[in-house]
Each structure stands twice: as C-alpha cells, then as structure tokens.
C-alpha angles and dihedrals in degrees: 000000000000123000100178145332094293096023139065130168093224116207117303095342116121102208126067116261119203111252096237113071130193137241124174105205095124092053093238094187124268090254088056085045095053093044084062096056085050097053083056095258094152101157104088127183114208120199093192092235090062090109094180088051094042084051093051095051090048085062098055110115114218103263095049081046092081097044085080147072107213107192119194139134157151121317125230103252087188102215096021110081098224122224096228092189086054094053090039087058078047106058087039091057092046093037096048091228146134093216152358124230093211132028115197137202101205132205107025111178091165158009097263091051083072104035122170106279093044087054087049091049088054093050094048091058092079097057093083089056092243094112124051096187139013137195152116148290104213133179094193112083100192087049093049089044092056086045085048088057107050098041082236081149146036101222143005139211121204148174105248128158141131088275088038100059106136094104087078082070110023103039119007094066087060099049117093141187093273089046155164096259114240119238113182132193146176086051087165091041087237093311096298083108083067096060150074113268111216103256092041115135104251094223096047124095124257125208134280132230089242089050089053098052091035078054093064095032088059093066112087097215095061110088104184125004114209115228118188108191125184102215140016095260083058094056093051096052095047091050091062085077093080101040088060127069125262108275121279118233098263090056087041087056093044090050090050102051089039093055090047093064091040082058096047096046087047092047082228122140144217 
C-alpha cells in the first residue's frame, strides 16, 4: 500500500520499495540499469529474455541481493497449459537466485486464461519458500477487480494511464489496505501519450513522459508504477516524476482531458 509519493510499503514486504519500478525491454544500456539502482529503484521486472537486466541481477551479491524485489514469472501460451514450477526453476537458474520475490502469470485476456487449478498451482509455489509473493498480469479488468476482492492474489499488474483510465472504476474500489499490491504499467500508453491526437489543438501542450508517470503515481492505490526506458537519458527523465509532487488538480485535469482524446483518436476505450 502507498506511504508516500516515492515510497510505498508493497504487499507483505517489510521494507519500502520506490514507487517507480524498472523493466529493460527496450536494452537501455548496464550502466542505465545501474543508474537506476543508484537513484533507489529497487523494484525490478524481469522478462526472462532481458538479457542486460538478467546480467545485473546475476551480479547482486548477496547482501544487495535482498535490497530488491525481483518480480518474473510464467507466460499465457494460450492453448498450451504452462507448468509454472517448471518456468520458476527456470527464472532461478537465469537469474542466479535463490528466490524470487514475485512469481507472475502473464498475459491474462480472460477468466478462463486463469482457471481454478492454475490459480491453485500459483498459490502452491510459495509453500517451498522460493517464492515470497504471487500474482497476475491481466488485461481484464473486471476479471482483476473480482480477484481484488476477494485477496485471491497477492498482486496484481495492470494496464493503467491517463487514456487507459477504466481501473478507477473496475479495480481500485476493490483494492484495500491489506491488498492485492498494485503494479502499473503502460504509463506512456505506448508513447502515444507523447504525441499529438489528431484533433488536438497545434498550439496546446501535450503531455510529458514525467506527467505521464506523475499521472499514475498520483493514484493511491498504485504502489509501484514500471517504467521501461530505452536510454539513459530516458531514465533520467523519467526519474524526475517522483521527485516532483502528485499532480495538482489543474495538471490532473489537463491529464484527464488529454488522455481522453488520446483515447478518441486511438478508438480505444475506458
């Protein structure tokens, strides 16, 4: 659950965790990953193919080890049942750890992409001790909000930005103090909250990465919010979200009716 605007105790962790977390799809370079770790990012998202972020972890002594929250996990095959203990041995073997802090099914689209005795699997993996937290990626929000409800989980990552607004209405309400944790991501939408909508007046603003990220931080309700720069000068602007303040009500305002037509020029909904 959030603390503050940098910090939030996540889960059942014990230790604070900066609000911003950290991806490397785009290879961003080790020395932008460690930059990171220097900044305090602690909470890190392995794919399992980011090779620069896999190599980082490997170098982790074991006392820095436990200064992190490495989250990974299994992929929806769709038609294929995944063995999730089989992909957890997996990730420790890539990764070089003992454990992971989070285990992941990724890519959920729909309730029966996660039916009951996959739920109980996941749950099972934390009975050896190798895994400290489970939960779901999920691209239903209806779906993640019935699983909010009922602290099937114990997190959940979600699709959330200022164009993707629809887990104010679907999801938060459903989280409470005692969880599930909150993992966004897509805080950009992809960039194209970086760009001009069509129908966007020229000589108005558009929004900023920061903005964007500051956008999903200010929600009380996010604990930690992934970014995934390609570069170092990425990373550094992104990192100027959470030096800043949650948006006041006149940025919020300016957010929302951006996003909105983000949304409209893209045909996307809530």
């Amino acid at each position: 659950m959030q603390e503050n605007f940098s910090y939030s105790l996540f889960g059942r962790f014990e230790r604070p965790v900066f609000r911003l977390g950290l991806s490397a799809t785009y290879r961003p370079g080790k020395d932008t990953i460690y930059k990171a770790f220097d900044a305090g990012v602690n909470f890190l998202f392995c794919f399992g193919f980011d090779t620069q972020m896999i190599r980082a972890v490997r170098e982790f002594s074991p006392s820095r080890r436990g200064q992190f929250i490495i989250a990974t996990g299994a992929y929806n095959l769709l038609f294929i049942c995944p063995n999730l203990r089989k992909a957890l041995e997996k990730r420790l073997r890539q990764l070089r750890t003992d454990y992971v802090d989070v285990f992941l099914f990724l890519g959920v689209t729909k309730p029966s992409h996660f039916p009951p005795e996959l739920e109980d699997e996941l749950m099972r993996l934390k009975e050896d001790g190798r895994v400290r937290a489970v939960g779901i990626s999920c691209h239903d929000r209806i779906f993640a909000g019935e699983l909010a409800a009922r602290k099937a989980l114990d997190v959940l990552m979600i699709r959330y930005n200022a164009a993707h607004t629809g887990a104010e209405i679907d999801i938060f309400p459903q989280v409470s103090a005692n969880g599930p944790a909150i993992v966004s991501y897509t805080a950009t939408c992809w960039r194209r909250l970086q760009q001009r909508p069509k129908g966007w007046p020229p000589t108005s603003p558009i929004a900023t990465a920061p903005q964007c990220y500051r956008f999903a931080l200010s929600s009380p309700h996010v604990d930690v919010c992934l970014m995934a720069p390609a570069s170092r000068a990425e990373l550094e602007e992104d990192l100027t979200a959470i030096e800043q303040d949650p948006l006041d009500a006149e940025q919020m305002g300016f957010m929302c009716e951006f996003g909105a037509a983000v949304r409209r020029a893209q045909k996307w909904f809530m």
